[in-house]
C-alpha positions, 0 to 999 in steps of 0.5 A: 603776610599778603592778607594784611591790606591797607584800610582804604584799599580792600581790593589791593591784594585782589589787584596785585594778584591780577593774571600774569604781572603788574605794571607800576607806573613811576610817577617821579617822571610825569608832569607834577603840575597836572598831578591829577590829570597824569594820574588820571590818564594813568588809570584810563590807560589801565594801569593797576597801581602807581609807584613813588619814589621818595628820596631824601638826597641823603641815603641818594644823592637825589631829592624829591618829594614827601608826604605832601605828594604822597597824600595828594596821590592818595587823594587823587588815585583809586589804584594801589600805591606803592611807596618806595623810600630811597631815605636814610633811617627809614625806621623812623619815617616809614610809619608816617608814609602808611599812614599817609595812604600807601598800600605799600611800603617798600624800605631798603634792607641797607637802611634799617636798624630795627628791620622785623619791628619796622616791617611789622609796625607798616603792617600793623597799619593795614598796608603792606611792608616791602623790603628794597635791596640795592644791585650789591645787596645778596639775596641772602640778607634779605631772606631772613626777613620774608616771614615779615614781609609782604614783598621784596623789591630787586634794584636793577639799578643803583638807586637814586638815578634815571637812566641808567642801564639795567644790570642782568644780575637783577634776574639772578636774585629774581631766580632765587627769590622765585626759587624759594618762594616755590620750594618753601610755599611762602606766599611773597611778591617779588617786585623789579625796579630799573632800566624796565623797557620792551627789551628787559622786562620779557626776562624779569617776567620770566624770572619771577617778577610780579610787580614790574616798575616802569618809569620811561617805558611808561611816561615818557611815550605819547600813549600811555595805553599803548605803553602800557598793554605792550609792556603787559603783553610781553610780561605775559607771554614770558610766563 
């Protein structure tokens, strides 16, 4: 499913697909008051797509932004982006955030009623549909799914709050979904979000991960470039 891309971004595919891992920077931590030139150092710094985190303080107890942020973004960013929807009935909304820009739509199993038809209709747009599941989400109710899907999203922390501890579980579903990426020849990303830093992203890495979601490992150091290559570097040595 990872031909179909987004008509603003040919080159998504090409990018994600980069030698060794990808660093998404979460841009739910950087300074919204200088939008443009957060995303603007992010991309000097050599960061090859972004991550938002949309979240209705419902489906989490936190509230963040809409469609508004993810248009300027789009506006803003040549790199790809993905958005990541912490919302009750995604069904309904997800549409709208493809629509808005996003390369990638990431939804959570947990939240969708019509799981194939919401999947398709992200995809029928040109950007690529993701499916997020929560730390006590088995692998098993995703992987009916992965010939719908561009990617799956693995939660290494419950979803909705900062800083929390990654949980080492995480590596066990990214090891199965490896596991049958391989064994089946099913060409999918498996992404990784939560408690990312120096010390946790060599085992996500080695587990299988390709699109690895940095958030304080990232914006909350004073050189983003440097953040950035380390955190790179010790992904691509694990390999």
């Amino acid at each position: 499913m990872r031909d179909s891309l987004h008509p603003s971004s040919s080159s998504t595919e090409s990018r994600l697909s980069a030698d060794g891992p990808i660093i998404l920077p979460a841009l739910l931590l950087c300074d919204f008051g200088h939008l443009d030139d957060e995303i603007g150092r992010l991309e000097a710094a050599g960061a090859k797509a972004l991550h938002l985190d949309v979240m209705d303080g419902l489906f989490v107890p936190q509230l963040t932004y809409g469609l508004v942020v993810v248009e300027a973004v789009r506006r803003a960013a040549t790199v790809p982006i993905e958005v990541h929807m912490m919302v009750e009935r995604p069904d309904e909304s997800a549409i709208q955030y493809a629509r808005a820009g996003a390369d990638i739509v990431t939804v959570h199993i947990e939240g969708l009623a019509k799981t194939k038809k919401t999947l398709a209709a992200i995809e029928a747009t040109g950007s690529q549909a993701h499916l997020a599941m929560s730390p006590g989400t088995p692998v098993s109710h995703v992987e009916p799914f992965l010939d719908n899907c561009s990617g799956v999203l693995v939660m290494s922390v419950e979803p909705g709050f900062g800083g929390q501890a990654f949980q080492p579980s995480a590596i066990e579903k990214i090891q199965k979904l490896q596991e049958i990426r391989t064994s089946t020849g099913r060409d999918f990303h498996i992404g990784v979000d939560g408690g990312i830093s120096t010390k946790t992203i060599t085992s996500v890495a080695h587990a299988g991960a390709d699109l690895i979601v940095a958030g304080s490992a990232v914006l909350r150091q004073t050189d983003y470039a440097d953040a950035l290559r380390e955190l790179e570097d010790l992904a691509r040595k694990s390999k």
